[in-house]
Structures are given as structure tokens and as C-alpha cells.
PAMARDREN-700655 format. One record per residue: residue number from 1; x, y, z of N, C-alpha, C, O, CB in turn. Coordinates in steps of 0.001 Angstrom, whole numbers, plus 500000, padded with zeros to 6 digits. Last residue first. Glycine has a CB too. Layout:
// residues N
[NUM [X Y Z] [X Y Z] [X Y Z] [X Y Z] [X Y Z]]
...
***
This chain:
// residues 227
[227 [498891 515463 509780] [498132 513644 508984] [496897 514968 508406] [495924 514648 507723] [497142 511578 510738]]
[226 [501959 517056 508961] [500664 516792 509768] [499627 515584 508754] [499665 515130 507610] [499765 518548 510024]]
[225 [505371 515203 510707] [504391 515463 509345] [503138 515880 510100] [502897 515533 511257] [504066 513958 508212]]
[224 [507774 515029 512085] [506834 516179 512333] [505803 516733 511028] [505532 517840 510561] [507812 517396 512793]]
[223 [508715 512904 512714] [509197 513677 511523] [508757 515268 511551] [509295 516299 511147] [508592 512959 510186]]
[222 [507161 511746 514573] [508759 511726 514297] [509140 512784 513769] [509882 513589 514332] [509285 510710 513436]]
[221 [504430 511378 513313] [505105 512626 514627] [506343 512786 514740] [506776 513908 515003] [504859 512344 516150]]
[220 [504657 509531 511282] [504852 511084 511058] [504961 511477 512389] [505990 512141 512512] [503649 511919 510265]]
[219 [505526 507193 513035] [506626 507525 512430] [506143 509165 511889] [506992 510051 511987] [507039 506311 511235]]
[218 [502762 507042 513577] [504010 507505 515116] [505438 507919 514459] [506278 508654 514978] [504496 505785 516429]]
[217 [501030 506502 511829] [501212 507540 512818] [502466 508012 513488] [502925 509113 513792] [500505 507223 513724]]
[216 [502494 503954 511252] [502689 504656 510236] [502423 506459 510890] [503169 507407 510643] [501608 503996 508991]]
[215 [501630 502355 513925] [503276 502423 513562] [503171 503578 512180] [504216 504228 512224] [504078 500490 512991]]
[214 [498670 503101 513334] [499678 503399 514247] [500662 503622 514244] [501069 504763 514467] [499839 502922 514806]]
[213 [498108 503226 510269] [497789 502782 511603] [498539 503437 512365] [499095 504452 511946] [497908 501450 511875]]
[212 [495848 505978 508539] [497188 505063 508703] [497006 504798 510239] [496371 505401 511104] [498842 505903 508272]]
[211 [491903 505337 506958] [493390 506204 508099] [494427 505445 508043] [494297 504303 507600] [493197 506369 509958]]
[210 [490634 505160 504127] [491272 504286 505568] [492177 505276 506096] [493081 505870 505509] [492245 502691 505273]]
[209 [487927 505596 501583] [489226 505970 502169] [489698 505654 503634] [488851 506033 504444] [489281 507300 502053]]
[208 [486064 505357 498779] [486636 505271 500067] [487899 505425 500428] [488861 505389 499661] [486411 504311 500489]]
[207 [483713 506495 496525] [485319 507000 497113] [485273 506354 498783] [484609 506797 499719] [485545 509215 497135]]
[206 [481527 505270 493924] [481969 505371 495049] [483472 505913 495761] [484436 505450 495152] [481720 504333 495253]]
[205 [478829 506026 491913] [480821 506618 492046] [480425 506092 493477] [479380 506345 494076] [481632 508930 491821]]
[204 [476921 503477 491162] [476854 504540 491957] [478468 504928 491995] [479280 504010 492112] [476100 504184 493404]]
[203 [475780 500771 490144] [476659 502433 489009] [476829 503355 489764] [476945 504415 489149] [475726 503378 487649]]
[202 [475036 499320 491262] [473816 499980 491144] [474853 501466 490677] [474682 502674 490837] [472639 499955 492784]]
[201 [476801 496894 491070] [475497 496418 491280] [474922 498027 491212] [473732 497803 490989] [475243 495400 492818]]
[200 [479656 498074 491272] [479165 497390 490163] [478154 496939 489989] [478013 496418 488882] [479654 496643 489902]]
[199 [480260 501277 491581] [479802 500384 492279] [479312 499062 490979] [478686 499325 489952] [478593 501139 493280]]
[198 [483237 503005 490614] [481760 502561 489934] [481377 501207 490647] [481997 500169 490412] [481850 502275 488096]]
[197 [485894 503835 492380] [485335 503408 491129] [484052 503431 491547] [483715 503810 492669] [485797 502081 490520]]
[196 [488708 504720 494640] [487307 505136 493868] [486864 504266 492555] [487739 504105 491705] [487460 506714 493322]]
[195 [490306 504165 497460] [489864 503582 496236] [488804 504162 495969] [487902 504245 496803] [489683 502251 496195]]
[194 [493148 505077 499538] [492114 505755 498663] [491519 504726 497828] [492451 504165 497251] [492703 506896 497763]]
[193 [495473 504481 500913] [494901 505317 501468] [493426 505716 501069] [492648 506371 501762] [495697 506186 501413]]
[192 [497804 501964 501762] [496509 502298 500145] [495377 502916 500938] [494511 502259 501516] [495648 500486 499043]]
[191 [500512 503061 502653] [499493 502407 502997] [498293 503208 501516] [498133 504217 500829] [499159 502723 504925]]
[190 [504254 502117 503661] [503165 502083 502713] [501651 501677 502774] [501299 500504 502895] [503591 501407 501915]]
[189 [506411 501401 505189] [505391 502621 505293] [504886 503013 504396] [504924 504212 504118] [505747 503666 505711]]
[188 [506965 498449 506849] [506670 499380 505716] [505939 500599 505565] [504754 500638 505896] [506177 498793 504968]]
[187 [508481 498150 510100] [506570 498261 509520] [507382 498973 508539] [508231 499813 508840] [504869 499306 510567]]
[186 [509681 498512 512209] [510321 496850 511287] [508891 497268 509924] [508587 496508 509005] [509913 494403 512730]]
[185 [511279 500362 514597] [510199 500541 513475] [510681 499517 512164] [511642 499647 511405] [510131 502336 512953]]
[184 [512764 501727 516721] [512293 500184 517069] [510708 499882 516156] [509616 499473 516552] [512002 500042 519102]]
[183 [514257 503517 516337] [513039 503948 516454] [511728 502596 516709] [510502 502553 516812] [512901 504833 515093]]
[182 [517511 502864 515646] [516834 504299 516144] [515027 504255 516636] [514679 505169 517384] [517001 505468 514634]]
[181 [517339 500078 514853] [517893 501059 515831] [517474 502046 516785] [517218 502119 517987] [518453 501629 515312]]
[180 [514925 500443 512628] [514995 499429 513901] [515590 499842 514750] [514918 500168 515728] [515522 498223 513797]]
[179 [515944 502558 510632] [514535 502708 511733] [514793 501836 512931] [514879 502305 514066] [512931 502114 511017]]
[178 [518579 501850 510403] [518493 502619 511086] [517331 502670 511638] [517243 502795 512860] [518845 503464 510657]]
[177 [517759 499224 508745] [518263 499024 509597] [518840 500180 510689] [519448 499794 511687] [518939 498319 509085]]
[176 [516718 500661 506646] [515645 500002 507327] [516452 499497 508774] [515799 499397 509813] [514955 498678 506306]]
[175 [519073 501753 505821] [517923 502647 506231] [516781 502190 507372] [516234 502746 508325] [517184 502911 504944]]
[174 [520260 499592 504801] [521223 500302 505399] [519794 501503 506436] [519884 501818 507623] [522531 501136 503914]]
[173 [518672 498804 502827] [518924 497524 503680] [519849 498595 505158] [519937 498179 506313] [520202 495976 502518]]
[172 [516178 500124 501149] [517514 500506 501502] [517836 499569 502870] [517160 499733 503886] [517602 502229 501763]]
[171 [513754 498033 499144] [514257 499136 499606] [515740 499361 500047] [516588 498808 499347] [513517 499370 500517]]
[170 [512898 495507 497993] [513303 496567 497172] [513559 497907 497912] [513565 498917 497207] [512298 496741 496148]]
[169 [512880 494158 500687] [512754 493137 499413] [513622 494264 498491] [514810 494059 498242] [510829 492659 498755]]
[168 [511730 495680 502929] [513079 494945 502861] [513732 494314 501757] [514911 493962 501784] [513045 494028 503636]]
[167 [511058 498633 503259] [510841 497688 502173] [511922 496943 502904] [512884 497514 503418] [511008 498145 500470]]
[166 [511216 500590 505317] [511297 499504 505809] [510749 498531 504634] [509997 497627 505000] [510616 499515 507117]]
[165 [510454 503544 503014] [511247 502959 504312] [510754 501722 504505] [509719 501529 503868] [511094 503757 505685]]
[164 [510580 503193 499383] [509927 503552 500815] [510823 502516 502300] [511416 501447 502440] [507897 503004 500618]]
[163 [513282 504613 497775] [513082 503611 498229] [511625 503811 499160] [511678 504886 499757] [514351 503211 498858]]
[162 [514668 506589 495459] [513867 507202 497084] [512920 505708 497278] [511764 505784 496863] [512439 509165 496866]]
[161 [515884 506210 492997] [516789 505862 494265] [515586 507027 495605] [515923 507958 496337] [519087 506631 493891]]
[160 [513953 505858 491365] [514228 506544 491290] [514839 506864 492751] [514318 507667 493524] [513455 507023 490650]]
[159 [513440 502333 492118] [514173 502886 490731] [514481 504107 490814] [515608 504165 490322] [513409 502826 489477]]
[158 [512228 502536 494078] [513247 502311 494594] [514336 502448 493040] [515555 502602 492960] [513074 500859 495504]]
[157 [509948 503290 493483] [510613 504396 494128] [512071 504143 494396] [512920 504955 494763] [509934 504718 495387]]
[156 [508990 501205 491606] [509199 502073 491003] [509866 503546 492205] [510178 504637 491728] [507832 502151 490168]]
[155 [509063 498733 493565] [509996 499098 492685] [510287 500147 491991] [511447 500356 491634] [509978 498511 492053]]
[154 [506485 499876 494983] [508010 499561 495760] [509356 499600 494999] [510397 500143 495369] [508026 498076 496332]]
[153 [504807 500241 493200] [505453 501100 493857] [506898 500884 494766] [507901 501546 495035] [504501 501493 494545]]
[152 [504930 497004 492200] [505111 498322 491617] [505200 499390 492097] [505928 500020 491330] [504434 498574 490981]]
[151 [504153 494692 493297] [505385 495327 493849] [505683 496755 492958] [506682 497442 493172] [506712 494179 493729]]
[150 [503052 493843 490075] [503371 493274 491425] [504537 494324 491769] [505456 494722 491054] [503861 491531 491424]]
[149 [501100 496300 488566] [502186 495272 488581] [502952 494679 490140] [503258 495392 491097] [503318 495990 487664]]
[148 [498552 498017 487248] [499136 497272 488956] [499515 496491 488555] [498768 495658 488041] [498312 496757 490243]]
[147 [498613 501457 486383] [499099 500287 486167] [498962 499317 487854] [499153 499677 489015] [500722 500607 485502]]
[146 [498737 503401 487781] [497650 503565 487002] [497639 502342 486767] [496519 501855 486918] [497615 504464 485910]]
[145 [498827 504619 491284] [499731 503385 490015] [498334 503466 489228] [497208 503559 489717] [500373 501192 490682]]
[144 [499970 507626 492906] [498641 507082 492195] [499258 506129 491197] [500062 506541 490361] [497632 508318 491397]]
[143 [500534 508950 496092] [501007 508135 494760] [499678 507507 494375] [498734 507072 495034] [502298 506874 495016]]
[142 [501905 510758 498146] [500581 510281 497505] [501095 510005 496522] [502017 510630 495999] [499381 511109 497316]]
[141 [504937 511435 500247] [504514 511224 499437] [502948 510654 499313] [502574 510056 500321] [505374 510702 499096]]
[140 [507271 512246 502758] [505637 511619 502679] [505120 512030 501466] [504746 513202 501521] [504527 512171 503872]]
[139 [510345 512163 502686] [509627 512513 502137] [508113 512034 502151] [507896 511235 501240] [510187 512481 501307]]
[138 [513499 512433 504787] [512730 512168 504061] [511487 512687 503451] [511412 513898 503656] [512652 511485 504404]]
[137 [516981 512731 505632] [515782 513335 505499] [515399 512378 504464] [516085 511750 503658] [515747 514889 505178]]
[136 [519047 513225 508230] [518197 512442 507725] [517419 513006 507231] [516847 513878 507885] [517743 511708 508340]]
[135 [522408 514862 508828] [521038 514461 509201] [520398 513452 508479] [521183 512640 507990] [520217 515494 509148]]
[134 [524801 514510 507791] [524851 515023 509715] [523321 514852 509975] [522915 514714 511129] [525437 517129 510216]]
[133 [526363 511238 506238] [525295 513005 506456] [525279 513044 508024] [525527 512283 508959] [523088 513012 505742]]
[132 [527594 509629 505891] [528265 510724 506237] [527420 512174 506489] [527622 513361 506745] [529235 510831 505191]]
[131 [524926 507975 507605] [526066 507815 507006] [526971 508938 507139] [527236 509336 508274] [525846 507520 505761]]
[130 [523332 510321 509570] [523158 508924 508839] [523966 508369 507565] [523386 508425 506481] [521823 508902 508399]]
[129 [522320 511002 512634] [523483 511519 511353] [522678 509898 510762] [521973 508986 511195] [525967 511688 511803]]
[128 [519196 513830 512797] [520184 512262 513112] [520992 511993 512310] [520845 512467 511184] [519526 510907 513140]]
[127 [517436 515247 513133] [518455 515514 513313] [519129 513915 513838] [519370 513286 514868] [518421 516770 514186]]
[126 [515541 515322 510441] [515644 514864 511588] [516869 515035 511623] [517565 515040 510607] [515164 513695 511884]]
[125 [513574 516857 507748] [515200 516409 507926] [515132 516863 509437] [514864 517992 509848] [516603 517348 506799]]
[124 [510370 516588 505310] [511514 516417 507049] [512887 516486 506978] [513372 516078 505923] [511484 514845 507893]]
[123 [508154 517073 503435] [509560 516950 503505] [509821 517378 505312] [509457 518252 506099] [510366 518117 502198]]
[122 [504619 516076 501889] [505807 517314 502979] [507349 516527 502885] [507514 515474 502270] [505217 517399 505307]]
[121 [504099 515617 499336] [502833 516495 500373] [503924 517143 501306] [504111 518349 501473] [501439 515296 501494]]
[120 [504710 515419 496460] [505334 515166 497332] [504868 516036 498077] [505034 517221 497789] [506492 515061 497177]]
[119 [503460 512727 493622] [503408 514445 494127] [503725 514040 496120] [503330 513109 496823] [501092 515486 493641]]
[118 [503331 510593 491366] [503217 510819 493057] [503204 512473 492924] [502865 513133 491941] [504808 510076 494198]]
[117 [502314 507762 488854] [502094 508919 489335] [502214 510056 490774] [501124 510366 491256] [501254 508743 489057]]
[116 [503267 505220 487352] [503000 505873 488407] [502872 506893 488574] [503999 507293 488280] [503480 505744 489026]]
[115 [503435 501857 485217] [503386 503865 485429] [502131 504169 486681] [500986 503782 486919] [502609 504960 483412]]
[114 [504431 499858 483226] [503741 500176 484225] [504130 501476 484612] [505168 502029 484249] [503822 499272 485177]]
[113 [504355 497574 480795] [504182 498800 481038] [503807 498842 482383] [502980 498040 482818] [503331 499391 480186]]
[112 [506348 494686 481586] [505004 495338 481055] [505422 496404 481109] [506602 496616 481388] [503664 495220 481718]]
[111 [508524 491573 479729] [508306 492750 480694] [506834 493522 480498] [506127 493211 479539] [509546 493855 480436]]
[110 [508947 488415 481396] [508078 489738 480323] [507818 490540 480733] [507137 490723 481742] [506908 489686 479698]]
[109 [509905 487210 483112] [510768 487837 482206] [510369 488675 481464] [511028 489547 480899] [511303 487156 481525]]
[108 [508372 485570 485029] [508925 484985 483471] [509412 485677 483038] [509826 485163 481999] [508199 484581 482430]]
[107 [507610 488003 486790] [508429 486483 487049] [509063 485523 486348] [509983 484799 486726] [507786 485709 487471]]
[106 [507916 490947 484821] [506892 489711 485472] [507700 488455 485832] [508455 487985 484981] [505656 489168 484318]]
[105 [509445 493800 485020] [509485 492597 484903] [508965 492017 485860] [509117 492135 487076] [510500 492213 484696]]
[104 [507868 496869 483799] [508376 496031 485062] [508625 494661 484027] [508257 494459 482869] [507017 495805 486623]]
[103 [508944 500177 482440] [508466 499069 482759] [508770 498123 483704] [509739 498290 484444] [508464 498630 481969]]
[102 [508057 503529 483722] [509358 502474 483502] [508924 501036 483538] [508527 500612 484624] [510540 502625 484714]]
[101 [507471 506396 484744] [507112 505441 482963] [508266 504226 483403] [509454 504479 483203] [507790 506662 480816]]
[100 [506122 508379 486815] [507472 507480 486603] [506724 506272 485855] [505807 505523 486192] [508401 506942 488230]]
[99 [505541 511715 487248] [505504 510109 486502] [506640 509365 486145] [507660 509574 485489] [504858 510101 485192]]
[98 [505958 513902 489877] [506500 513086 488836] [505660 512181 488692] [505006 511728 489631] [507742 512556 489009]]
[97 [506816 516816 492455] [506104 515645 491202] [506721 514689 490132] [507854 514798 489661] [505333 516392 490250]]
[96 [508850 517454 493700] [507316 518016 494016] [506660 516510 493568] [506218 515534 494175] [506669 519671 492875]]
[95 [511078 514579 494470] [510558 515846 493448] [509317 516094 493727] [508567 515160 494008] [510579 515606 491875]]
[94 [512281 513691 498060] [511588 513156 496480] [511397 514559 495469] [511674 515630 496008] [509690 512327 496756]]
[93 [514548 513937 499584] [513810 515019 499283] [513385 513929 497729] [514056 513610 496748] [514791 516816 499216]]
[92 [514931 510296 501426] [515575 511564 501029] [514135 512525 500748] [513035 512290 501248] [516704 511326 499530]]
[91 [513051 507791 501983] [514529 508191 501889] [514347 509475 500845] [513755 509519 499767] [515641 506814 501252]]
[90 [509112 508135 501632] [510235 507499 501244] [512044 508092 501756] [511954 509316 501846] [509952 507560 499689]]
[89 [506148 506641 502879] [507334 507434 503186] [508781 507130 502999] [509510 506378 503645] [507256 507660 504341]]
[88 [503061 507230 501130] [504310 506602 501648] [505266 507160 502119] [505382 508349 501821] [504842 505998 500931]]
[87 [500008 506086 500438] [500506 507178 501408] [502147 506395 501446] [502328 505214 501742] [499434 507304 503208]]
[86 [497915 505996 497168] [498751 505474 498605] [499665 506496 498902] [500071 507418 498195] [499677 504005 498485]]
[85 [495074 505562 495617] [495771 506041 495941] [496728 505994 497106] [496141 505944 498187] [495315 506632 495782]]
[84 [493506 504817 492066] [493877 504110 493913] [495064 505368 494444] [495788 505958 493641] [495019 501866 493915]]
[83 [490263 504314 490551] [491247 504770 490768] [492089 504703 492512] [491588 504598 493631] [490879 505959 490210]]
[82 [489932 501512 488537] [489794 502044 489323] [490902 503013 490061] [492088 502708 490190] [489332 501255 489792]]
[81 [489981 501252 485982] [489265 501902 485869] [489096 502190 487217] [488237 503037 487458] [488421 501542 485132]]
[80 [491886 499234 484468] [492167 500503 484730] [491389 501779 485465] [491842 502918 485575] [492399 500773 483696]]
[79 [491272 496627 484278] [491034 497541 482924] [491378 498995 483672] [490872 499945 483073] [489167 497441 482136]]
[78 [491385 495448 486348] [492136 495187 485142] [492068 495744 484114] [492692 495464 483091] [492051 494239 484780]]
[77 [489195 496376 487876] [490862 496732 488278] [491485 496608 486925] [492056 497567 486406] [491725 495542 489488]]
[76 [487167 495692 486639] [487466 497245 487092] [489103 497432 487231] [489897 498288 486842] [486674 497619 488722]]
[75 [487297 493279 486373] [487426 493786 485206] [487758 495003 485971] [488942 495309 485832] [486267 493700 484137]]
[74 [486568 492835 489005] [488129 492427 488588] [488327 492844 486989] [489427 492729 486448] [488427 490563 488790]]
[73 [484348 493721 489332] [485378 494340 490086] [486109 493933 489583] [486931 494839 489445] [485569 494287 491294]]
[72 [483047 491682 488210] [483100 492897 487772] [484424 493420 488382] [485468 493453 487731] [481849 493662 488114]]
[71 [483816 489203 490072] [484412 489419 488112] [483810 490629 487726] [484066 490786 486533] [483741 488065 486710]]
[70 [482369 490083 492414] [483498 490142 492497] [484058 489809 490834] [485010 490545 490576] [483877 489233 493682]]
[69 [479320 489604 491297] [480543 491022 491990] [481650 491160 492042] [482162 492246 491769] [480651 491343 493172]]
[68 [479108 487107 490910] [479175 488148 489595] [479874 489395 489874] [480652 490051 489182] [477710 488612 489073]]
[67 [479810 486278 493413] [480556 485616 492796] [480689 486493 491239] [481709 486619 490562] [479990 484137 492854]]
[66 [479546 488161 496096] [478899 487094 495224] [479766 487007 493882] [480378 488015 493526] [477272 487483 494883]]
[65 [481024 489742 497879] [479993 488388 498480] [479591 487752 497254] [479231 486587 497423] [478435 488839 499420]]
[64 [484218 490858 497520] [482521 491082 496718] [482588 489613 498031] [483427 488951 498642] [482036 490737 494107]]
[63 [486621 493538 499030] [485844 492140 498931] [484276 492145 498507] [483389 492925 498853] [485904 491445 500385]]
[62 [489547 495709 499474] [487807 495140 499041] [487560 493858 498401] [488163 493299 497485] [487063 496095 497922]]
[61 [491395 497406 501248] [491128 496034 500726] [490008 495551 500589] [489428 494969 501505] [491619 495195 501325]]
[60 [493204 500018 502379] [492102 499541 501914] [492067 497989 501285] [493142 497626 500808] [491740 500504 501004]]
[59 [495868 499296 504896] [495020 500416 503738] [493555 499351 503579] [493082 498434 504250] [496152 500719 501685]]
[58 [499312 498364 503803] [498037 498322 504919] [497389 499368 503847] [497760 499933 502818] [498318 498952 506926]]
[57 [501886 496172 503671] [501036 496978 502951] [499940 497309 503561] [499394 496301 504010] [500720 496494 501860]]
[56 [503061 493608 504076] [502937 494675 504924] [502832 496108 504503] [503543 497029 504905] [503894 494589 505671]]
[55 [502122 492011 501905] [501692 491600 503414] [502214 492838 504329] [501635 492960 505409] [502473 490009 503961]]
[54 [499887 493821 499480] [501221 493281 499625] [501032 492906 501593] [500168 493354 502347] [502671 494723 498993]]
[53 [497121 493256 498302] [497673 494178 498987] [498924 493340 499505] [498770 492189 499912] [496697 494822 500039]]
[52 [494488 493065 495447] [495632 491963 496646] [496068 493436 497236] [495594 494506 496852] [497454 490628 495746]]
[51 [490853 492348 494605] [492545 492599 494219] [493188 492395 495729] [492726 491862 496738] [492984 494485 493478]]
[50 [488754 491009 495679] [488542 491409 494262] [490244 492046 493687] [490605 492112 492512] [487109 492768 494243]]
[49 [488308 487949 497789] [489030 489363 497700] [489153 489510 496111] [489502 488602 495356] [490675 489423 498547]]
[48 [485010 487212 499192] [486048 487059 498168] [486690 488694 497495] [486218 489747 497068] [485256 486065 496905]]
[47 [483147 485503 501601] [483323 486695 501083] [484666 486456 500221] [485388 485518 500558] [483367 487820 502212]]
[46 [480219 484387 503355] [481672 484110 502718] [481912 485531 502020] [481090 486442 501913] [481727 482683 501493]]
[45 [480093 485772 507119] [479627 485378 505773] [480660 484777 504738] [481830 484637 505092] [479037 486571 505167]]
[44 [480411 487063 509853] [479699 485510 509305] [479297 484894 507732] [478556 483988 507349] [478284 485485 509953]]
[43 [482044 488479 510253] [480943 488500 509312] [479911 487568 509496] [478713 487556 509211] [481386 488330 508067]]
[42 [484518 487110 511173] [483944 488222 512083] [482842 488732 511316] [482526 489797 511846] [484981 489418 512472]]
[41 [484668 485059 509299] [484806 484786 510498] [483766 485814 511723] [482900 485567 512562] [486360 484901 510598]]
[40 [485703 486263 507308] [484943 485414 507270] [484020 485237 508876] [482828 485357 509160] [485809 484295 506758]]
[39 [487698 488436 507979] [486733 488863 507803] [485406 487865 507760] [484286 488289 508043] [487015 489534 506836]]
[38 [489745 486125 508866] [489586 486349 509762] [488293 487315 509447] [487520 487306 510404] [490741 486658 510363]]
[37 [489757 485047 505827] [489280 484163 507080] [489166 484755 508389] [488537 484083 509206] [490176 483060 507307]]
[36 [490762 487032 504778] [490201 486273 503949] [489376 485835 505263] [488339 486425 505567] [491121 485252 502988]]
[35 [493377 487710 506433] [492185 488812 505912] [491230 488121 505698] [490362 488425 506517] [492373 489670 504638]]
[34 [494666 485778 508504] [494865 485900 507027] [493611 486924 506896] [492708 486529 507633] [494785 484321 506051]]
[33 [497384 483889 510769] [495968 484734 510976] [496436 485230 509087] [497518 485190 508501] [495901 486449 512754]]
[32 [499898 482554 510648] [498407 482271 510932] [497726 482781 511308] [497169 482368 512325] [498074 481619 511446]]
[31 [502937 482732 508593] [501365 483113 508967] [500349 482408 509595] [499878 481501 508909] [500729 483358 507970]]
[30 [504700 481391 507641] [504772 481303 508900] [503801 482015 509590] [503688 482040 510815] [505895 481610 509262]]
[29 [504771 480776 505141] [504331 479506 505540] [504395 479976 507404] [504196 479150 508295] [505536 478038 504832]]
[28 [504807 482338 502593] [505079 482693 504112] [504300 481767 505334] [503468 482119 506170] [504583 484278 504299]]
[27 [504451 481307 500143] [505838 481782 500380] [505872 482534 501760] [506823 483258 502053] [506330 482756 499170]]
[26 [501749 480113 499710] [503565 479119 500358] [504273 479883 500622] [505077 479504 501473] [504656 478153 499365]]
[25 [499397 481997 501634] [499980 481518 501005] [501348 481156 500844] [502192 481659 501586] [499660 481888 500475]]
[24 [496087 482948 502571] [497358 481731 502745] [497957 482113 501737] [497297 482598 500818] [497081 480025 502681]]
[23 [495398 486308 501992] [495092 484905 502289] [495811 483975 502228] [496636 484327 501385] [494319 484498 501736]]
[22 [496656 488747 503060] [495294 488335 502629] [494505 487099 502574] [493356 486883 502959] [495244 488614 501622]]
[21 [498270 488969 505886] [498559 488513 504517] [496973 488535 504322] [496173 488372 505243] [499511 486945 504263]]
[20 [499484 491408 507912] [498399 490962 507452] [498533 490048 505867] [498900 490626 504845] [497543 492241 507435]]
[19 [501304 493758 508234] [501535 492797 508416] [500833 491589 508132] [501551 490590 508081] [501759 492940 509230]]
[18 [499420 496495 508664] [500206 496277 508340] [500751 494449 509026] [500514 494103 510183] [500791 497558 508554]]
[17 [495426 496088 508520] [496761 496596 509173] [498088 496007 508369] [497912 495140 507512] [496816 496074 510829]]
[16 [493042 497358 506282] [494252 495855 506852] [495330 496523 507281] [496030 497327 506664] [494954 494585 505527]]
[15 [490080 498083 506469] [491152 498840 506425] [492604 498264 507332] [493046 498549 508445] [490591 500187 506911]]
[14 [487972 496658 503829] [489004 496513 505718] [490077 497843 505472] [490620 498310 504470] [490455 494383 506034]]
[13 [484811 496378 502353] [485677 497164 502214] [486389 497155 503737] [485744 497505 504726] [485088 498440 501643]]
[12 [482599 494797 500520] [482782 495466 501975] [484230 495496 501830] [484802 494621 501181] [482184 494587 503441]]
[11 [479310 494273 498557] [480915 494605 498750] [481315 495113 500207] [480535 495717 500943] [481385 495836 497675]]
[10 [476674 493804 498429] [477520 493551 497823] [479248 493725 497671] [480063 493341 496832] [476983 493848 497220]]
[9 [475498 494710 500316] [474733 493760 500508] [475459 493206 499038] [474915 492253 498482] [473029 494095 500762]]
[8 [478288 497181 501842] [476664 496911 501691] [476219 495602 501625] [476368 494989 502683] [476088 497488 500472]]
[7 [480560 498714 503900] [479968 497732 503978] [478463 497854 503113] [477555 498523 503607] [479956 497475 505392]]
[6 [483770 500787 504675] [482380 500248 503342] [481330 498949 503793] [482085 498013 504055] [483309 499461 501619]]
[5 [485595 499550 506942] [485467 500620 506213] [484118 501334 505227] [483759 502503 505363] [486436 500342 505543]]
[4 [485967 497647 509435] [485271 497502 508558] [484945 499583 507658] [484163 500470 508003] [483913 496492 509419]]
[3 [488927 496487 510784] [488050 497726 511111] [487251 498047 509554] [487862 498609 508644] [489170 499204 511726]]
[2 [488906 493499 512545] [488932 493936 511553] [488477 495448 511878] [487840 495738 512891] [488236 493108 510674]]
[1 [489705 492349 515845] [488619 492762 514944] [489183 493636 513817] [489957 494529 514163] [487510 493534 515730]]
***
């Protein structure tokens, strides 16, 4: 069962575990279970996703029922207007703060603007060696993308060499392969903790917000973050 976050008579809102694709598609032909169809399913209704969440990306994920709902919402996103926020945990001491301005490249080569925003909630160093270091340390970070470019947080931490843990695509191949070792942890630790905007059927501010799952729990007790 899904864990249903928001629900009205126009939008409903999962809080998608990690691993979860949203809905079919070729480049992981080895999925069978999908957000799309398994909310279908446990609803009974149809329903349509208004933006995406990477497959082991967890957090929030909203869906319109009708067809004018969901092209508002997609102006919302595309115009900037909604605001999002995610929980991550990246390699090393990140900076209190920062914007990170750096454009992306789109699959064709064009590049965009895209920009981020984080501030750094706590810092750890575990006593474990890890390369020539005698310990480990990392960083639980909130991050706000004003911009949504594919993979944009992932790339933009891994541009300012603090990667989030278990990226495999744009993170630290050497790191992710210590969680597994050490902590039998394959889960990204990235989760979309926050969405606020403007209800699009009755203008109401709305703020929702999803807990982290489990595997993202168990890695802060590790560390000794408080949730």
C-alpha cells in the first residue's frame, strides 16, 4: 500500500518509497510494480502524475484526477511557482550554505540555467577509516531547486565534489561501495521532503510534507542525526 499523504476531489499526493519508478519506462525494463498503476489500483480511480521523481528518489509525488488539474499544475511547476524541498545526505562537511548557479546539459547538448539552493542542518564524522582518512564524514543537508532539470541535485552536489550517497549515476563509486560493505545500504539518500504551491481548483496555499523511509532513517541513527 501506498502511504497516501494529501488527498481531495482534485489532487492526491504518495509519499514513494525509494526504488519506485513512477511509471513504465525503456530504460528499466526490469520494473514491475510503478506509482502510476499501483495508486490506480489502490484508489480505484484514474489518476495522472503532474511532475516526476527520479527511481530512487523518495518523498512526495503529486497526481491531478482530471485532466484541467493536472495542465495547471504543470504550468505551476514550469513556471517556477512551486516551491520544493529535499532531504539529503551528502560525502564530507558541505558549507553552512550556498547557491549553486551552474548550468546543466539537456540530452541534446543545450545547455540551461539551473540553480539550487541548500543550507547544511547537521554534520557527522563516524569512526570509520575511509581511504587515507581515519574517519568518515558527512553532511544532511535541505535543498531547495528553483530550477528542475533532470538529475539536478544529483549533479549539482556532485559538481561541488559533496556527491549524495548511493547516487550511482553522478555520485562517488568508491563511497557507495563503502555503504554496501559497511552498512548493507544500496538506497540513495535523497528524499523530496516538502511541496508548497497554490491549489489549482480553489487558490488555497497548500504545504505538504512526507517523512523519510526507513533505509534513509536508519542511515541518520548511524550518524547520529536528529530527524
Amino acid at each position: 500500500m501506498l502511504e497516501i499523504v494529501y488527498q481531495d476531489k482534485h489532487i492526491i499526493a504518495i509519499n514513494k518509497p525509494h526504488g519506485l519508478l513512477v511509471h513504465r519506462s525503456k530504460i528499466a525494463n526490469d520494473a514491475t510494480e510503478f506509482a502510476l498503476q499501483m495508486l490506480r489500483d489502490q484508489i480505484g480511480k484514474h489518476v495522472s502524475p503532474v511532475h516526476r521523481l527520479d527511481r530512487k528518489t523518495s518523498g512526495l509525488l503529486l497526481f491531478a484526477f482530471e485532466k484541467e488539474v493536472e495542465i495547471a499544475m504543470h504550468k505551476q511547476f514550469q513556471e517556477g511557482l512551486v516551491e520544493k524541498k529535499y532531504l539529503a545526505i551528502l560525502r564530507g562537511y558541505a558549507p553552512n550554505e550556498l547557491i549553486i548557479d551552474y548550468p546543466l546539459a539537456k540530452e541534446n547538448g543545450t545547455m540551461q540555467d539551473a540553480i539550487t539552493s541548500f543550507k547544511t542542518l547537521q554534520r557527522a564524522e563516524i569512526d570509520v577509516a575511509f581511504g587515507k582518512h581515519l574517519t568518515s564524514r558527512y553532511s544532511l543537508v535541505e535543498a531547495a531547486p528553483t530550477t528542475g532539470r533532470m538529475h539536478q541535485l544529483r549533479r549539482h552536489f556532485a559538481h561541488i565534489f559533496h556527491p549524495i550517497i548511493g547516487d550511482r549515476k553522478h555520485g562517488c563509486n568508491k563511497q557507495n561501495k563503502f555503504f554496501k560493505e559497511q552498512f548493507e545500504m544500496t538506497t540513495m539518500l535523497l528524499h523530496a521532503s516538502e511541496l508548497s504551491f497554490i491549489h489549482p481548483v480553489n487558490g488555497v496555499q497548500l504545504k505538504l510534507s512526507a517523512h523519510i523511509h526507513d533505509e534513509f532513517e536508519r542511515v541518520m541513527k548511524l550518524m547520529n542525526f536528529t530527524s
